[in-house]
DSSP file (Angstrom, degrees, kcal/mol; ACC not computed):
  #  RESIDUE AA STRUCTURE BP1 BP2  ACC     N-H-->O    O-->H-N    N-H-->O    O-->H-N    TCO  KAPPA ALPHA  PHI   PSI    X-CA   Y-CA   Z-CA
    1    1 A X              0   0    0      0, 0.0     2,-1.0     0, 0.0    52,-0.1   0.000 360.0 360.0 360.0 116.8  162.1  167.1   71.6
    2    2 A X     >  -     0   0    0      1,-0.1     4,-1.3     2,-0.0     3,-0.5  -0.645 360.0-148.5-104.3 147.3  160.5  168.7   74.3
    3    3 A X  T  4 S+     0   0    0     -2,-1.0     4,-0.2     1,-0.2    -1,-0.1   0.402  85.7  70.4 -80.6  11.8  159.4  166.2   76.9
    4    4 A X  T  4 S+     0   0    0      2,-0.2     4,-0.5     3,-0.1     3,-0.4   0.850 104.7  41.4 -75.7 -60.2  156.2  168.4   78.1
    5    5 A X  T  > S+     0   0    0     -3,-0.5     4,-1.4     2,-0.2    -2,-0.2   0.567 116.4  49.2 -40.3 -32.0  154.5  167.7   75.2
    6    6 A X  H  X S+     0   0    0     -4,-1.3     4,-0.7     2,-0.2    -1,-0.2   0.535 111.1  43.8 -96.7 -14.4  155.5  164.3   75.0
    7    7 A X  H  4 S+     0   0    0     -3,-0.4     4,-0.3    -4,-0.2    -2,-0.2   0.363 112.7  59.5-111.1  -5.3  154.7  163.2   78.3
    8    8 A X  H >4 S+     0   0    0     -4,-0.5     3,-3.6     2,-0.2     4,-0.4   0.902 112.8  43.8 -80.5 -68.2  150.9  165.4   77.9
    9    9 A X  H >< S+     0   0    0     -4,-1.4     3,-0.8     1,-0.4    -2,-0.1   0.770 110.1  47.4 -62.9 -35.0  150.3  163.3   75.1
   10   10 A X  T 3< S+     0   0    0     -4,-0.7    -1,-0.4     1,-0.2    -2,-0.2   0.499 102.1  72.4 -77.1   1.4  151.3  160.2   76.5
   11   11 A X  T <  S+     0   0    0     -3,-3.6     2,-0.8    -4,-0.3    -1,-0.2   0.629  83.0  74.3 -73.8 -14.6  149.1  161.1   79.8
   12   12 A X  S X> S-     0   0    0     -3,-0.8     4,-2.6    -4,-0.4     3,-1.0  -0.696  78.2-137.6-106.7 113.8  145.8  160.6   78.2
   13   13 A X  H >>>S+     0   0    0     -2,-0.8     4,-3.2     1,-0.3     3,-0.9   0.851  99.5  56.5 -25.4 -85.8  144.4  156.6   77.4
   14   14 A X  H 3>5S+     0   0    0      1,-0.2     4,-2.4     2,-0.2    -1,-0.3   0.820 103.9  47.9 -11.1 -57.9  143.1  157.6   74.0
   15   15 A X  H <>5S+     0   0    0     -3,-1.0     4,-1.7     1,-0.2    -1,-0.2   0.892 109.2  53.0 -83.4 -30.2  146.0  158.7   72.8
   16   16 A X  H <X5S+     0   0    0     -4,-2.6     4,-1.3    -3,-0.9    -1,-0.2   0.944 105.0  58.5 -32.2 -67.4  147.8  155.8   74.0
   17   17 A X  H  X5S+     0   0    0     -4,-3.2     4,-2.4     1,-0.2     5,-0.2   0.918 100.0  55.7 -39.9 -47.0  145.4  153.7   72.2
   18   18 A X  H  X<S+     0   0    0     -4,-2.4     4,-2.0    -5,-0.6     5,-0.2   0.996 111.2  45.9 -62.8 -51.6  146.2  155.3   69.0
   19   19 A X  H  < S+     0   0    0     -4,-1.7    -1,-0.2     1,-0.3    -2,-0.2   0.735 103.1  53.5 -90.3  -3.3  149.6  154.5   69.3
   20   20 A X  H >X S+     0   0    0     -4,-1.3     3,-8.5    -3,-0.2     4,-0.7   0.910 110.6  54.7 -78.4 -70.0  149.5  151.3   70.3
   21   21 A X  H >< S+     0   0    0     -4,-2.4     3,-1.1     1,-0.2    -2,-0.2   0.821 109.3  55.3 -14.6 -57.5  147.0  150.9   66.7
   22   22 A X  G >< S+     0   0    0     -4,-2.0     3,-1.2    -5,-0.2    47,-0.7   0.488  83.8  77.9 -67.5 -11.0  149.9  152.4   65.1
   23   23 A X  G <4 S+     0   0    0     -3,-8.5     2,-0.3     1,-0.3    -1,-0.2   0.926  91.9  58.2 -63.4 -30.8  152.6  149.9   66.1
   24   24 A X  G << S-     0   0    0     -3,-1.1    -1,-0.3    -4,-0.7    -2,-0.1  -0.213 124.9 -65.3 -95.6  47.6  151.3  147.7   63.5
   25   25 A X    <   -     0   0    0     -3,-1.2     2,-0.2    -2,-0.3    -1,-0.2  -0.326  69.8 -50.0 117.8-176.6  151.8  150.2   60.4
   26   26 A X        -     0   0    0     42,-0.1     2,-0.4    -2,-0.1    42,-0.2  -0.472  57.7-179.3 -94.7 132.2  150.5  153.7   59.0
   27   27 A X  B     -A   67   0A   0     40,-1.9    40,-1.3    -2,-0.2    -2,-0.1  -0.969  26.5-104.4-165.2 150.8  146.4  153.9   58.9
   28   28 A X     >  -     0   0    0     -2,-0.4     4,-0.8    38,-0.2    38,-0.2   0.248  39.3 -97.6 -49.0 173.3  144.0  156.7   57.7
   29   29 A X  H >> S+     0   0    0     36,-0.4     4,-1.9     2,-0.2     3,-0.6   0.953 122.1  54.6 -51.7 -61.7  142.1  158.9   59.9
   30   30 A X  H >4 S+     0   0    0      1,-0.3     3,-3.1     2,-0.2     4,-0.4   0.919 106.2  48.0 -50.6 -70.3  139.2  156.6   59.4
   31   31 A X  H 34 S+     0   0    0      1,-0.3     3,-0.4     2,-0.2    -1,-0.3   0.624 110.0  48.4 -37.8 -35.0  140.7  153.8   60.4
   32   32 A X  H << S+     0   0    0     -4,-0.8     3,-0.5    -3,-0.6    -1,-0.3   0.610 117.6  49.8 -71.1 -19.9  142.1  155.2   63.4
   33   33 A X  S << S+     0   0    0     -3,-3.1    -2,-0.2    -4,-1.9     5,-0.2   0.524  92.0  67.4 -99.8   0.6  138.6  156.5   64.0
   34   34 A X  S    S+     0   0    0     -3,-0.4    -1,-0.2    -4,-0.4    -3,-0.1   0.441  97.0  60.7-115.6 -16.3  136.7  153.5   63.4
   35   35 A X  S    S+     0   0    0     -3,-0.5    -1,-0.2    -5,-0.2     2,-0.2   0.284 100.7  60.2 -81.3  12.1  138.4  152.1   66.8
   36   36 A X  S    S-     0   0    0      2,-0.1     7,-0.0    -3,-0.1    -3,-0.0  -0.481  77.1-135.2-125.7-170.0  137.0  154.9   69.1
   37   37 A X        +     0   0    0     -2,-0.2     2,-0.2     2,-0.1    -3,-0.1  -0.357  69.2  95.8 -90.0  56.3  133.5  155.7   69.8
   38   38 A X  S    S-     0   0    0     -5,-0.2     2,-0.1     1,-0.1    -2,-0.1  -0.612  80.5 -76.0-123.2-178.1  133.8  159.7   69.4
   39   39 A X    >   -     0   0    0     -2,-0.2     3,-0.9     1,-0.1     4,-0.2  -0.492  44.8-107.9 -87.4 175.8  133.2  162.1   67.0
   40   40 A X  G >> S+     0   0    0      1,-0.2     3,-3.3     2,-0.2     4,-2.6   0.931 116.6  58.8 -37.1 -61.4  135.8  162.7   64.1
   41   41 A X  G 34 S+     0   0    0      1,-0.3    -1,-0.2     2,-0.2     4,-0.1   0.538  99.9  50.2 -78.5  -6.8  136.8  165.8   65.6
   42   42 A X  G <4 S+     0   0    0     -3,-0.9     4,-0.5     2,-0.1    -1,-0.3   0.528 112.8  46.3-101.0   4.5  137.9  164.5   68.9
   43   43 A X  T <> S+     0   0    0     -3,-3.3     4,-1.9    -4,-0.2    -2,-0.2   0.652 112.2  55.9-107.8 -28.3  140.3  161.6   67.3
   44   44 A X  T  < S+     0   0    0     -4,-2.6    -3,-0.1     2,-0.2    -2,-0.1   0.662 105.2  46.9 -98.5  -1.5  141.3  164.4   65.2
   45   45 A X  T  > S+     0   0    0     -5,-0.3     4,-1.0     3,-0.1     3,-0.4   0.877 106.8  59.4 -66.5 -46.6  142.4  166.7   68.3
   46   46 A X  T  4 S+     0   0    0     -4,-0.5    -2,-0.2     1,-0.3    -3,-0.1   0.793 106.8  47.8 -85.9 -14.3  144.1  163.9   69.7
   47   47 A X  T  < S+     0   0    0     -4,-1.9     4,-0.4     1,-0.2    -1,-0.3   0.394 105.5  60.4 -68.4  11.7  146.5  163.6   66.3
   48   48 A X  T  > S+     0   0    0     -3,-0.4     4,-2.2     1,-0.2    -2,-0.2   0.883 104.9  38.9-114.6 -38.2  146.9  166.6   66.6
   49   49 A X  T  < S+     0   0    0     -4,-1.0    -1,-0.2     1,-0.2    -2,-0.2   0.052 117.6  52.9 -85.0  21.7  148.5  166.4   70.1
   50   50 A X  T  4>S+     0   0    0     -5,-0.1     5,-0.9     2,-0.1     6,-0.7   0.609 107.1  52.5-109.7 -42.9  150.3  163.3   69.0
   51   51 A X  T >45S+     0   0    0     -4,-0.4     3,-9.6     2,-0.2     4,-0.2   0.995 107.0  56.1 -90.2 -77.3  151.5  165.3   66.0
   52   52 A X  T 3<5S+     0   0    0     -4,-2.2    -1,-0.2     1,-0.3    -3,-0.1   0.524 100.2  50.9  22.7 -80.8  152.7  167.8   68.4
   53   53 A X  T 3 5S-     0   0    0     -3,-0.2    -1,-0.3    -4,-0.1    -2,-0.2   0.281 108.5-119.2 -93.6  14.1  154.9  165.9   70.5
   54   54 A X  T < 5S+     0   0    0     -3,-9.6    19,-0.2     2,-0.2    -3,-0.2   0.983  83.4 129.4  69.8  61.1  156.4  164.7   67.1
   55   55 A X  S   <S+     0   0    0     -5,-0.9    15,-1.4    -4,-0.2     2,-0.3   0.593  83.2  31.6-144.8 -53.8  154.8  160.6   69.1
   56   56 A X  E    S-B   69   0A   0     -6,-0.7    13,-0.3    13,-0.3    -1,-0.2  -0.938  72.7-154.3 -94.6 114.5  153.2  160.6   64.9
   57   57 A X  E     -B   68   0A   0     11,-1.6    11,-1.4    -2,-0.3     2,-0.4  -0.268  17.1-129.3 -76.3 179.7  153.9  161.7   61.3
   58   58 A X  E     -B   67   0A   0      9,-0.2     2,-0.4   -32,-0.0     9,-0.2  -0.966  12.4-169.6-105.4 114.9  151.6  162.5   58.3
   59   59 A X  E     -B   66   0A   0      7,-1.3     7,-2.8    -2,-0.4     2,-0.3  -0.953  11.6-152.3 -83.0 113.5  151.5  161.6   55.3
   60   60 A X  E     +B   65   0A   0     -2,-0.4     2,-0.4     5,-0.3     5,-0.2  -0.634  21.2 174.8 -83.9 107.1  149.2  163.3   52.8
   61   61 A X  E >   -B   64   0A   0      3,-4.2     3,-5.4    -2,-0.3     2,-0.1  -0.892  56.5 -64.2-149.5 108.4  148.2  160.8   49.9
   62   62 A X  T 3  S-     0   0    0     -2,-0.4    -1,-0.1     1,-0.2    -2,-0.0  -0.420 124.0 -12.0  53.1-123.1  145.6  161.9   47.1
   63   63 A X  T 3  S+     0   0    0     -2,-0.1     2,-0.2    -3,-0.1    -1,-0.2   0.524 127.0  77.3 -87.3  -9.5  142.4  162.5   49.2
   64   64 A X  E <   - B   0  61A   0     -3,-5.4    -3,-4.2   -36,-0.0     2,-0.5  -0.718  59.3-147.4-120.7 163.8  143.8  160.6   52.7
   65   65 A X  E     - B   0  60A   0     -2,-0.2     2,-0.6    -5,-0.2   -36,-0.4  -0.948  17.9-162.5-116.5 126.4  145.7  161.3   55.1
   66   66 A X  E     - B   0  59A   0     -7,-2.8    -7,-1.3    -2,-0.5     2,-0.3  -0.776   2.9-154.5-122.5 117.6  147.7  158.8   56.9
   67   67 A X  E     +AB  27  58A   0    -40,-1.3   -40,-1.9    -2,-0.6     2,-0.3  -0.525  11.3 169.0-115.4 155.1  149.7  158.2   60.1
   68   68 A X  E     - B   0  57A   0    -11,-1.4   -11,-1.6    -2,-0.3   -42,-0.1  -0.984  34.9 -82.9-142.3 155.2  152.4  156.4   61.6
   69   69 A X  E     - B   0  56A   0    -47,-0.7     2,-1.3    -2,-0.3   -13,-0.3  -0.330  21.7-145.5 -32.9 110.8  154.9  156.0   64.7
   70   70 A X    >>  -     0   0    0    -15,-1.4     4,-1.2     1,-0.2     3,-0.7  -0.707  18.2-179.6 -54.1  65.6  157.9  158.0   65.3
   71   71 A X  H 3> S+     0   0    0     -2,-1.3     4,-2.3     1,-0.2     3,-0.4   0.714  72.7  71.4 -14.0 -58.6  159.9  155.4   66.9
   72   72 A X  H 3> S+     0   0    0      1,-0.3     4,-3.9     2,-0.3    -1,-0.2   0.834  97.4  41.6 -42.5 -70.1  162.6  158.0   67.2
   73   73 A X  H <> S+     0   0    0     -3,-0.7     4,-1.4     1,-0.3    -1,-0.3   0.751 118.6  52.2 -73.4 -33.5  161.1  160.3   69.9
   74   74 A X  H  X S+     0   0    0     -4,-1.2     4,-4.8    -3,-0.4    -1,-0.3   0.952 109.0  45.6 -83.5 -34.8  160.1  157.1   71.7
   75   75 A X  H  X S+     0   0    0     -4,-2.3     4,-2.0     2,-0.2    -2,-0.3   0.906 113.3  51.9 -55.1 -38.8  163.4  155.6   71.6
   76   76 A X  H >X S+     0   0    0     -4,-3.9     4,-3.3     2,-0.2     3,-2.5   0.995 109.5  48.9 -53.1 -62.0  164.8  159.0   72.8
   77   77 A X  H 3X S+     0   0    0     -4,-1.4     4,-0.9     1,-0.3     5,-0.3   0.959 106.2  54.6 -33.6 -63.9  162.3  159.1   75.9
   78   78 A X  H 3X S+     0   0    0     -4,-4.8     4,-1.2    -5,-0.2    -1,-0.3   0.851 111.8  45.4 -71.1   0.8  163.2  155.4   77.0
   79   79 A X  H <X S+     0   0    0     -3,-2.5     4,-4.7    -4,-2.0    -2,-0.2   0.900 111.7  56.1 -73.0 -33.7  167.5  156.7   77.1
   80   80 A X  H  X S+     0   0    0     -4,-3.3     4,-0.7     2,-0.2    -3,-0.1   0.892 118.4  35.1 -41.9 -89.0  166.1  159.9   79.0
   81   81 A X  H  X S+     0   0    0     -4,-0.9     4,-3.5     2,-0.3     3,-0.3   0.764 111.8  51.4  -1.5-102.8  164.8  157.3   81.2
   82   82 A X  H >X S+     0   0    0     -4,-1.2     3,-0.9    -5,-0.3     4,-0.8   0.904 116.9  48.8  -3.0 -98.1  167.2  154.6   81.3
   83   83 A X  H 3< S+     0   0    0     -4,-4.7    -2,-0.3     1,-0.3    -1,-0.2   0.639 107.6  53.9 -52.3 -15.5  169.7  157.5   82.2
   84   84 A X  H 3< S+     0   0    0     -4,-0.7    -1,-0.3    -3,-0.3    -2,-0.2   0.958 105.0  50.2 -85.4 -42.9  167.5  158.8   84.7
   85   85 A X  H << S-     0   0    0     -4,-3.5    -2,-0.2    -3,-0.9    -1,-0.2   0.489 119.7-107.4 -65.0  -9.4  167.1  155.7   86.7
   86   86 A X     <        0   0    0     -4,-0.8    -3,-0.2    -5,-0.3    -2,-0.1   0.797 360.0 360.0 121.2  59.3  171.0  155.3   86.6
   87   87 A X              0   0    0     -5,-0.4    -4,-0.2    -6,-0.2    -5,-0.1   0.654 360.0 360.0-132.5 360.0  171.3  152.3   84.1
C-alpha cells in the first residue's frame, strides 16, 4: 500500500463521503452519483482516486459497474497508526 495515495484520497470530503456510502454494501456508479450534486465525470474521477489507493474495488456486472470498501487497506492504515502513536 502506498500511504501517499491513501492519505490524498482520504484528504478530500467527497471522497470521504463515498466511502462512508460504501460502508453499507457495494452500489453502482449511479447510485454513488445520485448522492452528489456534480457531473458524472467528477464522481467518476474521484473512483478513480479511490480505486487508486486500493480505499475501493470494482466489480464489472453485465452493463454496471459496481463498488465496494476495501476494509483491508483501512485496517492496515489504522495498525500504521496505532503503531505510530506507540499503542
Amino acid at each position: 500500500m502506498a500511504f501517499a495515495d491513501t492519505f490524498k484520497a482520504l484528504s478530500d470530503p467527497v471522497r470521504r463521503e463515498i466511502l462512508q456510502l460504501l460502508k453499507s454494501g457495494k452500489m453502482s456508479a449511479g447510485e454513488i452519483d445520485s448522492h452528489f450534486n456534480m457531473t458524472g465525470a467528477t464522481v467518476s474521477y474521484h473512483l478513480k482516486i479511490l480505486k487508486k489507493a486500493d480505499l475501493i474495488w470494482e466489480t464489472k456486472v453485465k452493463n454496471y459497474v459496481y463498488y465496494e470498501l476495501n476494509t483491508s487497506v483501512v485496517e492496515e492504515l489504522l495498525l500504521w497508526l496505532k503503531d505510530l502513536k506507540g499503542e
